[in-house]
N, C-alpha and C positions, 0 to 999 in steps of 0.2 A: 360417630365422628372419628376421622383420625387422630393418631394421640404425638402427642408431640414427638419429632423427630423420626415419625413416619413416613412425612407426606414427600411425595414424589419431585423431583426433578423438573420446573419449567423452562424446557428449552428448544420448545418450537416455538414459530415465528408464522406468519400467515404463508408464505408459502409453504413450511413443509406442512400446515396443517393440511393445506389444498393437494397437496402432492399425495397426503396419505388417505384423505377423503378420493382421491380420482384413484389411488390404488384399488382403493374398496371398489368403486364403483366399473370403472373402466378396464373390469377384470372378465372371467369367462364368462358373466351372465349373458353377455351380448353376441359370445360366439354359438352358445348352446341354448338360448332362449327363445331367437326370432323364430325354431323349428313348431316349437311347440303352442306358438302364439296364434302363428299363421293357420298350424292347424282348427285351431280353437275358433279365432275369427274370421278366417282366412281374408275377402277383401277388406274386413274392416279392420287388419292387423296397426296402420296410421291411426285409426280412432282410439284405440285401446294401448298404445302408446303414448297418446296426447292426452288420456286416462290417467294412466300410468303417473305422467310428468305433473298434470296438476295434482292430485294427490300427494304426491313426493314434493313438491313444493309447498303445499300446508304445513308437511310434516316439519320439513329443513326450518321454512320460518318460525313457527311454534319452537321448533328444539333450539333455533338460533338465542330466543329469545329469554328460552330456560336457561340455557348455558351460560350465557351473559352471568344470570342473577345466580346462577349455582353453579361455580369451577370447580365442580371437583369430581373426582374419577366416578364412574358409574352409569353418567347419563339420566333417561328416561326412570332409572332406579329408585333415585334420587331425586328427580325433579316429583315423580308422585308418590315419596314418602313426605316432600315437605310441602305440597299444595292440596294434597288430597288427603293422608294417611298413608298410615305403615304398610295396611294389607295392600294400597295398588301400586307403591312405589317395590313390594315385593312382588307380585302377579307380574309387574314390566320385567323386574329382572330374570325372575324365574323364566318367563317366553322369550328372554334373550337370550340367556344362556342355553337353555334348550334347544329352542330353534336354530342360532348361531354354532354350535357345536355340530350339529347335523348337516349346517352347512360346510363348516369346516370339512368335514371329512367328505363329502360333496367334491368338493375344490380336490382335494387331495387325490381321490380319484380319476378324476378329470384330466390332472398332471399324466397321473398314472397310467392312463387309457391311450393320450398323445406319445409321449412318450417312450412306452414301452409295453403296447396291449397286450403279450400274455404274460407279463409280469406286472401288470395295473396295483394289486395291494401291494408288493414289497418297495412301487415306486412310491407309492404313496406314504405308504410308512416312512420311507427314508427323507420326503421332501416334509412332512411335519417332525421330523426328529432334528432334522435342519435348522428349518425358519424356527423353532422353537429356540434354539442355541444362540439364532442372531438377536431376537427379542429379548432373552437375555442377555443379551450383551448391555442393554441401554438404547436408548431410543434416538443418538443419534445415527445408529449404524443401520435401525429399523428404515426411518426417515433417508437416509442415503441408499438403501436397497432400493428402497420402495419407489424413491425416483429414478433408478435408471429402468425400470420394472416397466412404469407410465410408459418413459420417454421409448420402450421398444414398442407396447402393445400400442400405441397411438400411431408411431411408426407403420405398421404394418395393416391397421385401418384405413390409414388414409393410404395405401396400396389398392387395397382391396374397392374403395371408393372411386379410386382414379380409374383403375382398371375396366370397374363393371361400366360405367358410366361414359367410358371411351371405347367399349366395344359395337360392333356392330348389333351384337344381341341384346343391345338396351331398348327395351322400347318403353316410350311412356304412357302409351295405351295402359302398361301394365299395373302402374300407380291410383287407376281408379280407385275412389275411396269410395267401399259400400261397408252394408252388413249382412253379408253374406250367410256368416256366424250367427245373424239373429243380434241381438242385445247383448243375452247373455253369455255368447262366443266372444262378445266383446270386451264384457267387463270380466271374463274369465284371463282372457290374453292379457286385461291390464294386470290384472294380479299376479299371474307369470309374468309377465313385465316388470314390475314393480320386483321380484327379483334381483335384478339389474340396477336400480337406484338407490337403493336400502343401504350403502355404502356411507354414507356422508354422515350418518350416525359415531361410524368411529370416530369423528372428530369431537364431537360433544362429549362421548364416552374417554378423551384424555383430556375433559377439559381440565384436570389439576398439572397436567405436562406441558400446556402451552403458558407464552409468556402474553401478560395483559389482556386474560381472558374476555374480557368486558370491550374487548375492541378487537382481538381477531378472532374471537368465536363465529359473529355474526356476519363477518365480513368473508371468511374461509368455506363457510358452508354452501350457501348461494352463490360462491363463483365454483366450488367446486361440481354443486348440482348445472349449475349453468352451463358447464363446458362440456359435464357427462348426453347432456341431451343434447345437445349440439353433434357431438359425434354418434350418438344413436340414431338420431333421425338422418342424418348423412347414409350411416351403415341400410339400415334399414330402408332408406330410397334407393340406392344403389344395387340391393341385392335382389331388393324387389322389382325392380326394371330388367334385372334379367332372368331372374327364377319364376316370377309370376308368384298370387298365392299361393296355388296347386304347389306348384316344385316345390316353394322354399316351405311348406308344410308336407312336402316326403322328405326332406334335405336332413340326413343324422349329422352331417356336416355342413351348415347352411353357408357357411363363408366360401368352406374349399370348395365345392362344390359352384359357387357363384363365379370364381374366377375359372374353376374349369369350362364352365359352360360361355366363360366370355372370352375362349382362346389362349388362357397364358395358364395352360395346366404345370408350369414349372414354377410358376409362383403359390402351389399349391404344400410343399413343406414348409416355406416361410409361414403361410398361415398356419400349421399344425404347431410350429416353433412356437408361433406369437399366443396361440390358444393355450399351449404350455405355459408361457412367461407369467400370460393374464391369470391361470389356473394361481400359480405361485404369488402373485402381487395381491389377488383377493384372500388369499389361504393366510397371508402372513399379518394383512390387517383384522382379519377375521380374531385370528388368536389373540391377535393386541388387543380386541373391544372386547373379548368374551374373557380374558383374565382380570383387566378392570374392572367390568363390572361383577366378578366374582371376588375381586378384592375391594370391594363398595359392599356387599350384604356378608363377607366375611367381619367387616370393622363394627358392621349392626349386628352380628350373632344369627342370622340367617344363615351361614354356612362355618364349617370348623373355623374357629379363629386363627388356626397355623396358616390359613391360605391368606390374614390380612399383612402378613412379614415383609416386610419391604427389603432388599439386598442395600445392606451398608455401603457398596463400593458402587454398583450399576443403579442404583436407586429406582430400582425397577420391582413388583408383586413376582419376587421368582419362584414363589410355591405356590403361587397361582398359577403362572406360567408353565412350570411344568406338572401341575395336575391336568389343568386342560388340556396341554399336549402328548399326555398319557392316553387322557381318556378319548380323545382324537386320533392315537394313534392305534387304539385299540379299535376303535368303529370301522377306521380304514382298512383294517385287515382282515377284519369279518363280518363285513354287512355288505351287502350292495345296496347303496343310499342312491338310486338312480329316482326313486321317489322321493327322496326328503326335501328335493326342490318344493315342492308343491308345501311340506310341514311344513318347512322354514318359512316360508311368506307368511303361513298363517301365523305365525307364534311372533313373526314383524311384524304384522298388523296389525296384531295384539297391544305389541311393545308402542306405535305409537298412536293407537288413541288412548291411551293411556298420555302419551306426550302432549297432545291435542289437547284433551280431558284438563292436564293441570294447566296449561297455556289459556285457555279459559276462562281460569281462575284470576289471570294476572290483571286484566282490566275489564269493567262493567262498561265500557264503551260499545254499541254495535256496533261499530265499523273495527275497533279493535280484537271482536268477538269472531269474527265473520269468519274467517281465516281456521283458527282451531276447531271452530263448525263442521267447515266443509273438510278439515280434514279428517275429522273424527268420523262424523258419516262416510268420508270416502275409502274408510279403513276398515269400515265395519262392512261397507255393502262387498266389496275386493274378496274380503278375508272370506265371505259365505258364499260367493260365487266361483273358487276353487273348486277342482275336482272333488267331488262327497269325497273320498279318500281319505284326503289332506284333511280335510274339515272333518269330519271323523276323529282321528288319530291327534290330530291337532286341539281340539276340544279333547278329549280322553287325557291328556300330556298333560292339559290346564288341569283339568281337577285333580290330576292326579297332586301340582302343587300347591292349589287349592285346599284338599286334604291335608298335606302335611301340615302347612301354614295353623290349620285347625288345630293340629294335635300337638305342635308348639305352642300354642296359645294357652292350652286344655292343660298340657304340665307345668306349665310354667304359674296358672291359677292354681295349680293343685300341690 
């Protein structure tokens, strides 16, 4: 628990909750995802979208519902140390901060590659040594970033929407929805998909920062998930009308690419701009939810207790802030995380049936049940129809904090 004269600053409101929920979400996943989806399912890439969206809706509702009854920083952490126990409210954190970190530095590259490609790590390095400074600053300056961030990358979707959709090379022959992919290309696509919506967590994860948590927690998450698929499915008919499966799964750039093939190859750096901005809007909510909730298992002795320090003046976790932005800025300079897309979903998947799991717990009603059902199973089947890779390396990373969890437990009896 926090100890008195720790606890953080509430001073978001339902929209900036929704502003930094659409950060998260309405960031690069959508520029760099629909590639690898289409590959995967190729015509059934709408099915495994609409996959995608209901699963993430289980999720959102369950975590709305947690949040309500537990405001305070951490999330999923926290929600199943106090409905289940200590080991699964620690297994959620430990796969969010893990998996989340590796996203981070994901993002950061991403910038880096837009940008300035043969100087991709030292951009990257410089844009998490950045947004780390403004995080620090206090979270109204995060919340003010973060919305002019939205209002460009939406900007430039619905460019790219209008475009494809007004060119001559749209055709809607090309929107056939099969399964081409099979099944399992489909429920593979949603899980890379599912990439892309995993955002709206950061709003749970500050639930101790917003004001009248118990009325905009619930309220912030579902419009934020709401507007996020609205403009996916937009993108994704759009691009697909004129790329076809085939194309938009060769497309390393499936946006620019889309409006090159629809005539207006000059609107082609806007979108590389707007892939940058999204790169930075998801990069900088990312660190916002992976220091939270590293300052949620630092206050329970799960990680050093110097990272639960709150800053006296910005009332913000700033040694948590800049430990994670360390060690984000160390990944970005020497790894290529061009796989960690694939961990990171599995190590979310993790984090919310765990979320699921405790939502569950909340009412023995079936119809009240139904809901964290289907999203727990729909987290479970996502997370194992990942590339083996991910699932691999992603299960290896769990026990790995599975193990230690044991051998805290083991000194601590001893």
């Amino acid at each position: 628990m926090a100890q008195s004269g720790s606890e953080l600053r509430r001073t978001l409101g339902v929209g900036d909750a929704v502003v930094i929920g659409l950060g998260s979400m309405v960031g690069a996943g959508i520029f760099a995802a629909l590639g690898p989806a289409a590959r995967a399912a190729g015509s059934g890439l709408l099915l495994g979208l609409a996959v995608a969206a209901v699963v993430a809706y289980c999720n959102a509702m369950s975590s709305a519902r947690l949040a309500a009854l537990y405001p305070a920083s951490g999330g999923t952490y926290v929600y199943g140390r106090e409905r289940l126990g200590a080991f699964w409210g620690y297994l959620a954190g430990w796969s969010f901060i893990v998996g989340k970190t590796a996203s981070c530095a994901a993002m950061a590259l991403t910038v880096g590659a837009y940008v300035w490609p043969g100087q991709a790590h030292a951009v990257a390095v410089g844009a998490v040594v950045a947004l780390t400074a403004v995080n620090y600053g206090g979270m109204h300056k995060s919340a003010r970033l973060t919305r002019v961030i939205v209002s460009v990358v939406l900007a430039v979707l619905a460019s790219v929407v209008v475009v494809c959709l007004g060119s001559d090379a749209s055709d809607a022959g090309r929107l056939d929805v099969g399964v081409s992919g099979g099944a399992g290309g489909v429920l593979q696509a949603a899980g890379l998909l599912f990439f892309a919506f995993a955002g709206y967590a950061r709003i749970a994860t500050l639930g101790e920062e917003v004001r009248d948590p118990a009325r905009t927690i619930p309220r912030a998450i579902p419009t934020a998930l709401g507007v996020a698929l609205v403009v996916y499915a937009a993108v994704a008919v759009a691009v697909l009308s004129v790329l076809g499966p085939e194309g938009l799964g060769r497309a390393s750039a499936p946006l620019a690419d889309a409006v090159r093939t629809a005539g207006v190859p000059g609107l082609v750096p806007v979108v590389r701009v707007g892939a940058a901005v999204a790169a930075l809007g998801s990069l900088l909510a990312l660190i916002l939810g992976v220091s939270r909730t590293t300052l949620a298992m630092a206050r329970d002795g799960h990680l050093p207790g110097a990272l639960a320090e709150v800053h006296p003046r910005f009332q913000v976790p700033h040694r948590a802030e800049l430990a994670v932005g360390a060690v984000v800025a160390a990944l970005a300079a020497t790894v290529d995380v061009r796989g960690a897309i694939g961990f990171s979903s599995f190590g979310v998947l993790a984090y919310y049936a765990v979320a699921n799991a405790s939502a569950w717990t909340l009412s023995s009603a079936p119809a009240a049940r139904l809901v964290p059902v289907v999203g727990l199973v729909g987290c479970v089947t996502l997370a194992f129809a990942l590339p083996a890779l991910s699932v691999v390396v992603g299960a290896a990373v769990l026990g790995v904090g599975v193990a230690a969890y044991g051998v805290r437990g083991w000194r601590r009896t001893t």
